[in-house]
C-alpha positions in Angstrom: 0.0 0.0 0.0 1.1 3.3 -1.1 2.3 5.7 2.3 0.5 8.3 1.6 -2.9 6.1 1.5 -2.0 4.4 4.6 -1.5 7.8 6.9 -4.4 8.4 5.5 -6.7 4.8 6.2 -4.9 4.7 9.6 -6.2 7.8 10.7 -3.0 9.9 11.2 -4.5 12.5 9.1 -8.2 13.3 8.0 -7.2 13.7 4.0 -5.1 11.5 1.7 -4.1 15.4 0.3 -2.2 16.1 3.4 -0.4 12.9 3.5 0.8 13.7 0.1 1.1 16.7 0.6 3.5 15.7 3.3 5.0 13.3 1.8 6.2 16.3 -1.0 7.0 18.2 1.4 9.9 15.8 2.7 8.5 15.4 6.4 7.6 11.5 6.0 10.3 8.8 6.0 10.7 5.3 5.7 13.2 3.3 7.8 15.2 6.7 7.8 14.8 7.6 4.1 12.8 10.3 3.3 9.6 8.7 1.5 7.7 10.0 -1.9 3.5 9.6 -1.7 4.1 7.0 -3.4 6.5 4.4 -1.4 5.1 0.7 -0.5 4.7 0.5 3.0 5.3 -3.1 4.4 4.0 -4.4 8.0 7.6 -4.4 10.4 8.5 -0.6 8.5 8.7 2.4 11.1 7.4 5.6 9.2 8.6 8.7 11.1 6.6 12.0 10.4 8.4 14.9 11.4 5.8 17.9 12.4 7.0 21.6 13.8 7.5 21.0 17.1 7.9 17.2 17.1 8.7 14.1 15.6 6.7 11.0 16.0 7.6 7.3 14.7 4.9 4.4 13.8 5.3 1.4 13.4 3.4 -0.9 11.0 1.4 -3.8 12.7 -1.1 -4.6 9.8 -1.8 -3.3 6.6 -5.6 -2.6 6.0 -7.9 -3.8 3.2 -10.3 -1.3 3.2 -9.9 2.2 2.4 -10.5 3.4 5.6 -10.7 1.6 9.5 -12.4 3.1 12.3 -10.6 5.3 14.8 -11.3 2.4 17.5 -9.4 -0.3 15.6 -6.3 1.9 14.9 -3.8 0.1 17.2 -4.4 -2.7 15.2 -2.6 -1.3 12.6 0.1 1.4 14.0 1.7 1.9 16.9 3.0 5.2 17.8 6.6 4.4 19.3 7.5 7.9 20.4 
């Protein structure tokens, strides 16, 4: 699944616009390496999004097969590790 539609269906942000958008903007990164929109995510990968005044790392648990999942069922998928 491409990263900018899994920030997206794992609710880390409400459009897939601003994950790509974010993606463009070089905050979002792979494993270390800064990621374009459209980079396959794979379960074990650790996506770190780097915001203004803080950086926070996920980690992939689960990959989803719908477009999106409901905000309950998000720890299924990602955890935040800091």
């Amino acid at each position: 699944m491409r990263v900018d539609k899994y920030i997206n269906s794992v609710n880390i942000t409400k459009r897939r616009a601003v994950a790509e958008d974010m993606c463009k903007s070089k905050v979002v990164s792979i494993n270390g390496v800064v990621a374009k929109p459209a980079k396959d995510v794979k379960v074990g990968d650790s996506i770190t999004i780097a915001y203004l005044e803080k950086t926070i790392v996920y980690e992939v648990l689960q990959i989803p097969t719908t477009k999106t999942i409901p905000k309950s069922k998000q720890s299924e998928y990602v955890k935040e590790i800091s």
